[in-house]
C-alpha positions as CSV (number, residue, x, y, z in Angstrom):
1,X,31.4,-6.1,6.3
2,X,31.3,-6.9,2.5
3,X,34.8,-7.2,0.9
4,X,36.0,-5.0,-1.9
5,X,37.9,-8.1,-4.2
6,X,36.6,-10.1,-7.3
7,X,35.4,-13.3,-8.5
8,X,38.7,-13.6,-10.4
9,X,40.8,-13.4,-7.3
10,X,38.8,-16.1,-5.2
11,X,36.7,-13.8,-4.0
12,X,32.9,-15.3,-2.8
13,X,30.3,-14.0,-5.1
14,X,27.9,-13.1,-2.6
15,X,30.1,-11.0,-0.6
16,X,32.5,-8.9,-3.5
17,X,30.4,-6.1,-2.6
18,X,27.3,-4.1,-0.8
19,X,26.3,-3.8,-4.7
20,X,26.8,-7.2,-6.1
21,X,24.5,-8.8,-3.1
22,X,22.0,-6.1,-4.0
23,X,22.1,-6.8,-7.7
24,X,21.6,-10.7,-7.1
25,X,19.2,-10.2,-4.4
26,X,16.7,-8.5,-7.0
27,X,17.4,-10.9,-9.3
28,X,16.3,-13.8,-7.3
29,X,13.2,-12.0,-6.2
30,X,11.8,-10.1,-9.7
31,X,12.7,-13.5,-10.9
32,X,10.9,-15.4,-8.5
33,X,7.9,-13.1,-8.7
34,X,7.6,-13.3,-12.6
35,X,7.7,-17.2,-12.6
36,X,4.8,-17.2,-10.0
37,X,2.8,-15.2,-11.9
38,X,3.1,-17.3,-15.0
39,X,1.6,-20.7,-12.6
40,X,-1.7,-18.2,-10.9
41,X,-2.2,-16.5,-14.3
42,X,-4.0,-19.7,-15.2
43,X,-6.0,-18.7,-11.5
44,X,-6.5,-15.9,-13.2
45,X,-5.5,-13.9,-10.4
46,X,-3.2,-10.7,-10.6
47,X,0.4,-10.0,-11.3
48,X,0.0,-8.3,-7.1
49,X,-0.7,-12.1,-5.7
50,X,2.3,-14.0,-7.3
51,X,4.5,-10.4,-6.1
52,X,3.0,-10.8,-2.4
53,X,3.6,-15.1,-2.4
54,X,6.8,-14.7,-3.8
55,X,8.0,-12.5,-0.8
56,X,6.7,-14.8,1.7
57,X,8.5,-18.2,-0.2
58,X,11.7,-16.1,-0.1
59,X,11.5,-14.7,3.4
60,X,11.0,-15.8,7.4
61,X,8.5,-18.0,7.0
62,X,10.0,-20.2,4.4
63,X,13.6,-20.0,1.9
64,X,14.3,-17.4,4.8
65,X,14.5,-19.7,7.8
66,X,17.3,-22.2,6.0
67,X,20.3,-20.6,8.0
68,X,22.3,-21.7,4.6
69,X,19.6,-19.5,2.5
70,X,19.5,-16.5,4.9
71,X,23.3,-16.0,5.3
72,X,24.2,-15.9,1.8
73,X,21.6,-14.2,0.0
74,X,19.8,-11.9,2.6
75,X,22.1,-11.5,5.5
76,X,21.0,-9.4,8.2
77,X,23.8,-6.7,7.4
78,X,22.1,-6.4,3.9
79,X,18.6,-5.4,5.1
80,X,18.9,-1.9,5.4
81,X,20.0,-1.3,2.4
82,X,17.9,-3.4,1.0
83,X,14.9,-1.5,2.4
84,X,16.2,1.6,1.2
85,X,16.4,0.6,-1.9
86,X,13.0,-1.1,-1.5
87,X,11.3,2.0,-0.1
88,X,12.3,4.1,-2.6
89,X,10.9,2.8,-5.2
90,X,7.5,2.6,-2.6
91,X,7.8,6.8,-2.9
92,X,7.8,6.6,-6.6
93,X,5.0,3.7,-6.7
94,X,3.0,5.7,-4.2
95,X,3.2,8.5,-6.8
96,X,1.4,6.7,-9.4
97,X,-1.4,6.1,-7.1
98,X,-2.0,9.5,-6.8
99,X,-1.3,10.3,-10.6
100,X,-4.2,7.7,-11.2
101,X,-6.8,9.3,-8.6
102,X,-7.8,12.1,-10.9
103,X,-9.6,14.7,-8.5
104,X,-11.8,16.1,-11.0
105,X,-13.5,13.2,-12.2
106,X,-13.9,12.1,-8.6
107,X,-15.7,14.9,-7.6
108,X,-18.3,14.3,-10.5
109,X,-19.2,10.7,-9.0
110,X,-19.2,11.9,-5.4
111,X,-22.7,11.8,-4.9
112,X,-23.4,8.2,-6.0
113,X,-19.9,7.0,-4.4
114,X,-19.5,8.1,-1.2
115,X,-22.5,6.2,0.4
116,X,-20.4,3.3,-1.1
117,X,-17.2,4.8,0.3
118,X,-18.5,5.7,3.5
119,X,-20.3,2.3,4.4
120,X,-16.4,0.3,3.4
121,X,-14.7,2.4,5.7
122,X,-17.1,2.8,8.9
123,X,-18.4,-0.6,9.2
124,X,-14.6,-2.1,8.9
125,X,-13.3,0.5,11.1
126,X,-16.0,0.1,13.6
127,X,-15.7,-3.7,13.2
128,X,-11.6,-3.2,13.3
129,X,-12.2,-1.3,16.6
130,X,-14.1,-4.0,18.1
131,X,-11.5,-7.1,17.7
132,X,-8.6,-4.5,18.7
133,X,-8.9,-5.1,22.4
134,X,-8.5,-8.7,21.9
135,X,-5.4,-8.5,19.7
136,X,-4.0,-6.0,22.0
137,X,-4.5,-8.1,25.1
138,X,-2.7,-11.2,22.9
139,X,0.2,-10.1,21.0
140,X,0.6,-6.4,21.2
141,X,3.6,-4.6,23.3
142,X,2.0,-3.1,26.2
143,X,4.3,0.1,25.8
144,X,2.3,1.1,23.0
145,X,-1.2,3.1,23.6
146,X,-4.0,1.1,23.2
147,X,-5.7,4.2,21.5
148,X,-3.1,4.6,19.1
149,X,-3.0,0.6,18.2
150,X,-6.9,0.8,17.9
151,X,-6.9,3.6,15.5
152,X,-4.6,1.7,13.5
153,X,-6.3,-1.6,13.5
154,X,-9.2,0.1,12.4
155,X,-7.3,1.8,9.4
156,X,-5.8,-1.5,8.5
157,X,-9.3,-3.4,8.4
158,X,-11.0,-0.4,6.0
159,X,-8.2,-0.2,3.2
160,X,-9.3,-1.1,-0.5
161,X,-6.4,-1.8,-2.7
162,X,-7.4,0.9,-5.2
163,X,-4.4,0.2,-7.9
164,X,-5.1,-3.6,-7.7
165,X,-8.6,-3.3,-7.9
166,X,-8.1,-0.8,-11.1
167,X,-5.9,-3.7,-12.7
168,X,-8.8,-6.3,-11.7
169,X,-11.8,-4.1,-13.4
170,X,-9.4,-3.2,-16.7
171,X,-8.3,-6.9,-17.4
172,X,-11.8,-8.1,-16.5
173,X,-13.4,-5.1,-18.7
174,X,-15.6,-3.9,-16.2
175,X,-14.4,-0.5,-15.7
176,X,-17.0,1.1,-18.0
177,X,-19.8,-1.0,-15.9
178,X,-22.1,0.5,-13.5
179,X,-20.5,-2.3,-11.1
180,X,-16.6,-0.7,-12.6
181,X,-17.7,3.0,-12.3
182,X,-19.3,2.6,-8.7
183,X,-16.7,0.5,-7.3
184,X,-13.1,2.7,-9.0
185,X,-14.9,6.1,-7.8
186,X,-15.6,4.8,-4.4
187,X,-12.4,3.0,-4.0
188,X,-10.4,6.2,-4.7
189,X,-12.8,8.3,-2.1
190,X,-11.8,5.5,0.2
191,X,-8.3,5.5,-0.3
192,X,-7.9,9.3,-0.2
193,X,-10.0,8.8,3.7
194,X,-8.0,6.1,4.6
195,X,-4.6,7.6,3.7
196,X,-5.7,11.1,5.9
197,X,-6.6,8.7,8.8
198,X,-3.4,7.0,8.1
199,X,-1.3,10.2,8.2
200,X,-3.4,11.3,11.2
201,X,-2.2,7.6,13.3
202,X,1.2,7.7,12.4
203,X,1.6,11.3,13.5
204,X,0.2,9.7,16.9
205,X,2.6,6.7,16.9
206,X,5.4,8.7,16.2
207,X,4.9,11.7,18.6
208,X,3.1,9.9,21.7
209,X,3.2,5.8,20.6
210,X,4.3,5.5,24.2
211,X,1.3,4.1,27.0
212,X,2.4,7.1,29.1
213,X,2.4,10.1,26.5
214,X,1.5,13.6,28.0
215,X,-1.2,15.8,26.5
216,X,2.0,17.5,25.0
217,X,3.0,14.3,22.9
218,X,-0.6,14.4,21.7
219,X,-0.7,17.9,20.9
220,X,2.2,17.4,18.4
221,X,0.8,14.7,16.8
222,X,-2.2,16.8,15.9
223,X,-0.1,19.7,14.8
224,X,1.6,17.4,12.5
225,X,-1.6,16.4,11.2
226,X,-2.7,20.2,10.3
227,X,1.0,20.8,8.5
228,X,0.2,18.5,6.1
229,X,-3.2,19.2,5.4
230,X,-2.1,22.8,5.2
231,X,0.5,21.4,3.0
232,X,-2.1,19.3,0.9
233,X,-4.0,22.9,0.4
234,X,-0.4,24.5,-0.6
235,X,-0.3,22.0,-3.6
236,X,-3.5,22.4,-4.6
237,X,-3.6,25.9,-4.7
238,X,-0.5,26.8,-5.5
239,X,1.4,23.9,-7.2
240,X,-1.6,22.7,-8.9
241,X,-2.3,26.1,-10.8
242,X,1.2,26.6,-11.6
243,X,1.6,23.0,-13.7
244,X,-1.6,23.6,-15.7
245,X,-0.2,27.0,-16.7
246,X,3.0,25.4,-17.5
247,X,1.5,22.6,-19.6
248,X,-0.4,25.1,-21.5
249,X,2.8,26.8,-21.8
250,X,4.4,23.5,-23.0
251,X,2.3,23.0,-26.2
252,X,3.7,25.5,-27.8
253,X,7.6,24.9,-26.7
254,X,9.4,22.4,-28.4
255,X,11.1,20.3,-25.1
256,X,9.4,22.1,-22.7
257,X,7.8,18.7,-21.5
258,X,11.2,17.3,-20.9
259,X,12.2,20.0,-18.1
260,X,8.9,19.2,-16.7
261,X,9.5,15.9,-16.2
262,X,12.6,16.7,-14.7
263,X,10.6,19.3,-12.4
264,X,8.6,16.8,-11.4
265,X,10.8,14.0,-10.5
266,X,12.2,16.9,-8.1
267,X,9.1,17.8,-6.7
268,X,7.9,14.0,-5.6
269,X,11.9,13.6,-4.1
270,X,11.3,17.3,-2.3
271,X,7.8,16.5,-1.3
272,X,8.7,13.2,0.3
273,X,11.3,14.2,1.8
274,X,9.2,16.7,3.5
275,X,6.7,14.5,4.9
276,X,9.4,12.1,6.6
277,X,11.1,15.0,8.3
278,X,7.7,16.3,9.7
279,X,7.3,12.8,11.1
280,X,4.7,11.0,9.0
281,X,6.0,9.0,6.0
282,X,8.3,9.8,3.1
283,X,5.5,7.8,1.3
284,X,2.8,10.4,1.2
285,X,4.6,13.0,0.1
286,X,5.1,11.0,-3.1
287,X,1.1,10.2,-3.3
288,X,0.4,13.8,-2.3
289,X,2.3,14.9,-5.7
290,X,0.5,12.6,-7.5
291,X,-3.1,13.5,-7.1
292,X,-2.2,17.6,-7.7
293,X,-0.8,16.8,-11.1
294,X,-3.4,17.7,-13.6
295,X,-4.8,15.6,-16.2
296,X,-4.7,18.2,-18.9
297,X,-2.6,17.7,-22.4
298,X,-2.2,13.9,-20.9
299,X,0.5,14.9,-19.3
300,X,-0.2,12.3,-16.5
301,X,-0.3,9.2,-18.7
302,X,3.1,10.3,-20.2
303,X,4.1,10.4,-16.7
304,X,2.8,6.9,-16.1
305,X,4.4,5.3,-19.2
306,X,7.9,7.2,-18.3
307,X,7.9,5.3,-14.9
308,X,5.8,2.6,-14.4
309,X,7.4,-0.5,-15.9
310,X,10.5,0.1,-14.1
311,X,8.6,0.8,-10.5
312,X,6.3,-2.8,-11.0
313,X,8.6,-4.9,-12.7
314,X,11.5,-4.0,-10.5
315,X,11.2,-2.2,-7.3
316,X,7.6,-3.6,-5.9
317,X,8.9,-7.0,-5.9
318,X,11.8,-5.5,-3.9
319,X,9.1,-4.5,-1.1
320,X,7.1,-7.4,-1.5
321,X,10.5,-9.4,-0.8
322,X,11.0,-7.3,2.3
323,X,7.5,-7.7,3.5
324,X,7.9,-11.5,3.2
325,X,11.1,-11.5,5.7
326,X,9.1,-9.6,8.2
327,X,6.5,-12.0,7.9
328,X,6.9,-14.8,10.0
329,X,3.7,-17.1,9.9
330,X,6.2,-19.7,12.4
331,X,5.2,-17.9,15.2
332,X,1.4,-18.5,14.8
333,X,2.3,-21.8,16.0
334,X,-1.1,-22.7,18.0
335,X,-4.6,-22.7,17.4
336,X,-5.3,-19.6,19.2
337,X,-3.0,-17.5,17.0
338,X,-4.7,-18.9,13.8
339,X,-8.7,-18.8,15.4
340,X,-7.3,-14.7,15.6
341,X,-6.1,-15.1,11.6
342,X,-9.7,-16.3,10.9
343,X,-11.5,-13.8,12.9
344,X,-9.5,-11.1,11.3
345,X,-10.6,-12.4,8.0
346,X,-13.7,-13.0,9.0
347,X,-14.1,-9.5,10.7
348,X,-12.5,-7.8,7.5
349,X,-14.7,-9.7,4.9
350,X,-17.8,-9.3,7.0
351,X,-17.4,-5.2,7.0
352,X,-16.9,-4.7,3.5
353,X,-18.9,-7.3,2.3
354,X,-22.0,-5.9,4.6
355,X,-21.2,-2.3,4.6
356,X,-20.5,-1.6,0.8
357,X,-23.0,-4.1,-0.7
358,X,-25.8,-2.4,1.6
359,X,-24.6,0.8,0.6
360,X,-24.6,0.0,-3.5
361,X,-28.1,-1.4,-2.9
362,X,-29.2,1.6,-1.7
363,X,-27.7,3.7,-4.5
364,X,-30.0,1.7,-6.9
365,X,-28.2,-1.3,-8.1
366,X,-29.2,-4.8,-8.1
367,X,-28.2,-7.4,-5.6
368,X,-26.1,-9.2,-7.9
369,X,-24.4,-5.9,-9.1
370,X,-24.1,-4.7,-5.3
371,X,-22.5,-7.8,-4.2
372,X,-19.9,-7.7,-6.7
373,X,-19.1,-3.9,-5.8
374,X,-19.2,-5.3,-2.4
375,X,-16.5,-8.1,-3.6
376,X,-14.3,-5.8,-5.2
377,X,-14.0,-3.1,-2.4
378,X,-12.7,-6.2,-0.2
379,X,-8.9,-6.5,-2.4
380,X,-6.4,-5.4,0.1
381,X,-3.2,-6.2,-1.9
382,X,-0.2,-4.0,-1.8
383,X,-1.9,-1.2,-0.2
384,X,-2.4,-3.2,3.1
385,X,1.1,-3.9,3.2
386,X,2.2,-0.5,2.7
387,X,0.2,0.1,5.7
388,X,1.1,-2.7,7.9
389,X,4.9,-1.9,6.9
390,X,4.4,1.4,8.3
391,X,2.8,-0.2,11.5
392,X,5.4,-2.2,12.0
393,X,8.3,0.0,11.6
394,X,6.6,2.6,14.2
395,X,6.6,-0.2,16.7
396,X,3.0,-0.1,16.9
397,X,2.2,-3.7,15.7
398,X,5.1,-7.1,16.8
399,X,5.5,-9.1,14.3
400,X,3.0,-12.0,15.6
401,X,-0.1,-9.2,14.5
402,X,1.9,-8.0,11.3
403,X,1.8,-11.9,10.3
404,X,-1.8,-12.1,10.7
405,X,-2.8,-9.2,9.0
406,X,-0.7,-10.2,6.2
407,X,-2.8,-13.8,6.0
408,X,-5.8,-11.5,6.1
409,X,-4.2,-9.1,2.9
410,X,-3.7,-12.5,1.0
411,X,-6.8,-14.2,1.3
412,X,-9.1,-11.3,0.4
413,X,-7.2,-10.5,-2.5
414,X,-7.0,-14.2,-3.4
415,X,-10.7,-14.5,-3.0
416,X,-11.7,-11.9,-5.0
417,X,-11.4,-13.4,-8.7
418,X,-13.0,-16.4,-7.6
419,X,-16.0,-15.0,-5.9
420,X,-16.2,-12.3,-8.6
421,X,-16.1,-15.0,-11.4
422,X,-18.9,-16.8,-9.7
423,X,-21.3,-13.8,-8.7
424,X,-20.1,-11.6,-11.9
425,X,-18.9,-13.8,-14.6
């Protein structure tokens, strides 16, 4: 229990209030991320990798396991809000993901994408699927259903980090390249699949995560499932119609943009709150906003521009932070636990790699373009943590599987400038 006193009054700094540890607590950590990312721009790797080191320096696995360290600026009483804080700001940051998936010029590039799409999602899954049984067996509880562990593993070997890999193609000035326009397109396709088959999974773990669920537990999950894809088809048809009237509507009213700004803002808090009371994740109700905003009068950058500083320069370091303090890479303390970091890796690299290279070849490119597509479809970044966060708070992954796959997230995004660099220049 934090102390309501002062500084002035002898009062210990880190302990005045629930606040003041909160305010110091992001300062250390947007601090720390920022002076990281100055050190691997010269790597030329993304602002995401310094974010995603500097949680795992501050948390269980380094800073973080210094009693002295983890007492005074992240004491376990502190977490939870800490993680609120931290996974409200996920909400909004899931929000501009789906403000930058633009539906309608998907659906233009479906045809020459989705073989892409398709081939970086099934090979991974089935690859995913195959190394489940001897992760299970090693580190997984035993309450948990193998079916819904497997179905997860499989989701977390098939994600592409699709606003990572958007920051990767703009910096590098690829995104108007065959390689850009192949890779973005089928990116988003796969992150749209993936997210579904996420929502679909968590419904699972949270309505029947148990080994001895009844058909009853099962039949919830799936009912949760169709509410939010009935919900999805509500937005689109409904909400979706109804803002591009609106913004028409907006042109010609002086301020009118403002109120729908604030409409919105309500919408994403209203939407996410829906889809954590249904039982999947306040998360997607925040993405599902997102991709049903239209695109017309640029309404969507202004959105982008209002927002996005704030949600990357303050709150994803926040999540990043708390990602790091779940990590604990001590406890791979034995060969065996890291040969299962390395076949993770491997198993992850080899199914992209394969599968959306194969695919790209297919659709016509060359081998050197294809491989690069292939390259790029293999970042995992933030988007892998989102997802292994949500594994681990459903109790479906311990912590010894959450570390791995969180090696696995930070190699292949590490490895991607390089090899790109080299194949691409």
């Amino acid at each position: 229990m934090v102390s309501q006193t002062s500084i002035i009054s002898g009062g210990d700094p880190f302990a005045v209030s629930a606040l003041s540890l909160l305010l110091i607590q992001a300062f250390v950590v947007i601090l720390t991320a920022r002076l990281l990312s100055f050190v691997l721009r010269y790597l030329r790797q993304p602002v995401v990798v310094s974010e995603v080191i500097g949680g795992l320096i501050l948390g269980g696995s380094a800073l973080c396991r210094i009693p002295a360290f983890k007492n005074r600026l992240f004491p376990d009483t502190s977490l939870p809000g800490f993680s609120l804080v931290a996974n409200f700001g996920l909400v909004f940051y899931l929000f501009l993901i789906g403000l930058e998936l633009d539906p309608s010029k998907l659906l233009k590039s479906v045809r020459s994408s989705v073989p892409i799409s398709l081939a970086g999602i099934a090979l991974p899954f089935g690859l995913g699927v195959a190394v489940a049984r001897l992760i299970y067996d090693r580190y997984a509880d035993q309450k948990v259903a193998f079916s819904s562990f497997l179905i997860f593993t499989g989701v977390a070997m098939s994600i592409t980090a699709f606003p990572v890999l958007a920051r990767i193609l703009t910096e590098r000035r690829l995104l108007q390249t065959k390689v850009g326009q192949a890779t973005i397109s089928a990116a988003a396709i796969d992150d749209v699949t993936a997210w579904t088959l996420l929502v679909l999974v968590i419904a699972i773990i949270n309505n029947a995560s148990s080994a001895n669920a009844d058909f009853h537990n099962y039949l919830t999950a799936v009912y949760v499932f169709f509410v939010v894809v009935g919900y999805v088809v509500f937005l689109w048809f409904t909400v979706r119609p109804l803002y591009r009237y609106l913004l028409a509507k907006a042109q010609k009213t002086e301020g009118a943009e403002s109120s729908l700004l604030f409409v919105t803002f309500l919408l994403v808090l209203v939407s996410s709150w829906f889809t954590e009371v249904i039982g999947v994740h306040a998360i997607f109700g925040g993405f599902l906003v997102g991709a049903v905003i239209p695109h017309d009068f640029g309404f969507a950058r202004k959105l982008v521009a209002q927002i996005e500083d704030l949600i990357m320069i303050v709150f994803l370091p926040l999540y990043f932070a708390y990602s790091g303090i779940n990590t604990r890479l001590d406890q791979l303390n034995d060969a065996q636990s890291w040969g299962f970091v390395v076949l993770v890796i491997v198993t992850a690299c080899a199914g992209k790699l394969i599968g959306c290279t194969s695919a790209a070849k297919l659709s016509g490119l060359s081998w050197r373009e294809s491989t690069a597509v292939g390259i790029l479809m293999n970042t995992k970044g933030l988007v892998e943590l989102i997802v292994l966060n949500l594994g681990l708070q459903a109790g479906v992954i311990t912590s010894q599987i959450f570390s791995i796959f969180v090696v696995m997230a930070v190699i292949t995004t590490l490895m991607t400038i390089p090899l790109l660099s080299i194949v691409y220049p």
